[in-house]
C-alpha positions as CSV (number, residue, x, y, z in Angstrom):
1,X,106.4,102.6,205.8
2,X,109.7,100.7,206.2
3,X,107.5,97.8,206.8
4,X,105.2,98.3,203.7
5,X,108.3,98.4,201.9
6,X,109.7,95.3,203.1
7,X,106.5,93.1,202.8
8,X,105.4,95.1,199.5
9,X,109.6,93.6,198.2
10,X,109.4,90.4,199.9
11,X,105.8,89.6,197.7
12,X,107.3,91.0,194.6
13,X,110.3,88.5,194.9
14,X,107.8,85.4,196.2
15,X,105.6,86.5,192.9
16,X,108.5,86.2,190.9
17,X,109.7,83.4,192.1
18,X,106.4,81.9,191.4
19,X,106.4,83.0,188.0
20,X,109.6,81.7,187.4
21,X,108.8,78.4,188.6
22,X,105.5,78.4,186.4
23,X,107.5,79.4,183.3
24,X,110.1,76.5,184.1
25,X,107.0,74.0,183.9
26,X,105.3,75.7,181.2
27,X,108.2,75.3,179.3
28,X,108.9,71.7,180.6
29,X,105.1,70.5,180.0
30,X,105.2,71.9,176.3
31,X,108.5,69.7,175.8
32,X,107.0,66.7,177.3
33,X,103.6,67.5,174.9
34,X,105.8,67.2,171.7
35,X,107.3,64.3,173.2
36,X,104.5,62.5,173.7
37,X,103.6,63.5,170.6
38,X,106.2,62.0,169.0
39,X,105.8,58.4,171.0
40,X,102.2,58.4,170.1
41,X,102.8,58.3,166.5
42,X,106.2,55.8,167.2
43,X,103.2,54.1,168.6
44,X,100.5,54.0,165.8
45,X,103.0,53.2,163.8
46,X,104.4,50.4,165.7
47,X,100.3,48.8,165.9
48,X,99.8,49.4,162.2
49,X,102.7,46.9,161.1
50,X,101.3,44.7,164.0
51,X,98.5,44.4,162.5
52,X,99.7,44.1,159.2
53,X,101.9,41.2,160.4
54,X,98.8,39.2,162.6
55,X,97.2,40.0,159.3
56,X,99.8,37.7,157.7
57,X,100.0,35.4,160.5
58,X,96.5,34.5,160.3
59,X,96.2,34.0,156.7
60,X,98.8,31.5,157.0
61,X,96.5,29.4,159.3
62,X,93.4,30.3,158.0
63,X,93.7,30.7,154.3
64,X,94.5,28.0,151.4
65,X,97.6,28.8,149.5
66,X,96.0,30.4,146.6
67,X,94.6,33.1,149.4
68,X,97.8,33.9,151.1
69,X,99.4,34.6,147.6
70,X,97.3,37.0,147.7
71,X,97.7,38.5,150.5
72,X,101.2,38.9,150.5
73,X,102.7,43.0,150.4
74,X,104.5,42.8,147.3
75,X,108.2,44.5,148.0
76,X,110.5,46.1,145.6
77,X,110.8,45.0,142.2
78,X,110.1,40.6,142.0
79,X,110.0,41.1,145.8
80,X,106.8,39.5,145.4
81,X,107.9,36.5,143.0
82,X,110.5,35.8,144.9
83,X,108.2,35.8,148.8
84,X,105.2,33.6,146.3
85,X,108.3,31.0,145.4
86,X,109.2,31.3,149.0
87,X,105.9,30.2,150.4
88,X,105.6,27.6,147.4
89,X,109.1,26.4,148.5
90,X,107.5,25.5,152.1
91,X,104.6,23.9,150.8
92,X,106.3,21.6,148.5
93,X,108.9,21.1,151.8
94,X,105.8,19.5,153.6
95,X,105.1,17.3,150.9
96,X,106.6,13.6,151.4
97,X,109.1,12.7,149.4
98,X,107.1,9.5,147.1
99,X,103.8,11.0,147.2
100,X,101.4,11.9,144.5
101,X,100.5,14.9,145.8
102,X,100.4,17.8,143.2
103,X,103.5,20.3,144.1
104,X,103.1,23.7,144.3
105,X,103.9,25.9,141.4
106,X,107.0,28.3,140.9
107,X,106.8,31.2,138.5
108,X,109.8,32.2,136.9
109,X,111.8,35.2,138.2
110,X,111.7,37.7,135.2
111,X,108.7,37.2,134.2
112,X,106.4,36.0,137.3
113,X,105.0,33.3,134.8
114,X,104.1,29.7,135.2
115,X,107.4,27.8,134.2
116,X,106.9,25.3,131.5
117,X,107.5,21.6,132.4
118,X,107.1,22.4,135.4
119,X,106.6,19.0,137.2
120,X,103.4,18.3,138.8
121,X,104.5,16.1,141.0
122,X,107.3,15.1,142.8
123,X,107.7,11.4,141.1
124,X,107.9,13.5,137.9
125,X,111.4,14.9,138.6
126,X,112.3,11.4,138.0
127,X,111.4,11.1,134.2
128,X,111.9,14.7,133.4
129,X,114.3,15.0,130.3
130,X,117.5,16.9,130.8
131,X,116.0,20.1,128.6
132,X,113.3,20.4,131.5
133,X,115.4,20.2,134.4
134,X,117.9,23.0,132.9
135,X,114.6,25.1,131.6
136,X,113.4,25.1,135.3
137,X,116.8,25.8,136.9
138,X,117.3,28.6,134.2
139,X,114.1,30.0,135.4
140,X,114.5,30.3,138.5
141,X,117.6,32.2,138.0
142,X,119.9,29.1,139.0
143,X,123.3,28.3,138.2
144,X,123.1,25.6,135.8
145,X,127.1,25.8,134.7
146,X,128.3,23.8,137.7
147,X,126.0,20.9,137.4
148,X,127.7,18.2,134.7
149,X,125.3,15.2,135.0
150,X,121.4,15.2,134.6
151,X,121.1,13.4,138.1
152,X,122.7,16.4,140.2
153,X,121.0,19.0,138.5
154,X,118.0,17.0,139.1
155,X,119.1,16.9,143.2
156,X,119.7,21.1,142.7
157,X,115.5,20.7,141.2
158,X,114.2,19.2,144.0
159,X,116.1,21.3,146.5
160,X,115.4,24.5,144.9
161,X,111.6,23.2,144.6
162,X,112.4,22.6,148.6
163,X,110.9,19.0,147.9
164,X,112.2,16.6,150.5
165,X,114.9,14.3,149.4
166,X,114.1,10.7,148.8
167,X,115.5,8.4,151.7
């Protein structure tokens, strides 16, 4: 009986030793669930604004200008205004400095308008009057106090337009 006794004990402890082991990694798998979880939406959420951003990418090489204005996320309030004269400020950059290419078109900050007198071309900075030049500056939220002559505001036009200076 003695014997009985002792096995009958000695399973009761192996058996609950066991089940304290399979609580342990009960416990320890339903941690590692809601951490996974967790690093699977970290992840979806990390591919979504991949995509978004080869989404961009692309339409930079694959889409005219008018396109990618388009496609643009518009952030905050003018976040948009300000990102569509960013990317006009780059294509007017590419632009050599004498040609007669059209430039590319700023809108004005508090309104998201087409500025008037805007030039259309570079070589039309040149003969702008000095009521253009301080029209554009003003709307594009420059400071237009700290320029005296009509030549250096007309140097702040072209490098606000991100035109490339004549050499």
């Amino acid at each position: 009986m003695a014997n009985s006794y002792i096995e009958a004990h000695s399973t009761t402890a192996a058996l609950d030793a066991h089940e304290r082991t399979l609580t342990s990694i009960s416990k320890k798998n339903a941690e590692l669930a809601g951490r996974n979880e967790a690093l699977e939406r970290k992840v979806d959420a990390l591919t979504a604004r991949t995509t978004a951003l080869e989404t961009r990418l692309r339409a930079v090489f694959l889409f005219p200008p008018t396109a990618l204005r388009q496609l643009i996320v518009h952030g905050g309030p003018g976040g948009h205004r300000r990102q569509n004269n960013a990317l006009s400020r780059h294509l007017n950059s590419q632009i050599p400095h004498n040609s007669h290419q059209a430039l590319h078109p700023l809108h004005a900050l508090a309104t998201d308008e087409p500025i008037r007198a805007f030039p259309k071309k570079i070589t039309d900075i040149r003969t702008m009057s000095q009521g253009d030049v301080t029209h554009v500056l003003k709307a594009l939220e420059a400071d237009v106090t700290r320029e005296v002559s009509g030549g250096s505001r007309k140097e702040r036009l072209r490098e606000i337009l991100g035109v490339k200076m004549e050499e």
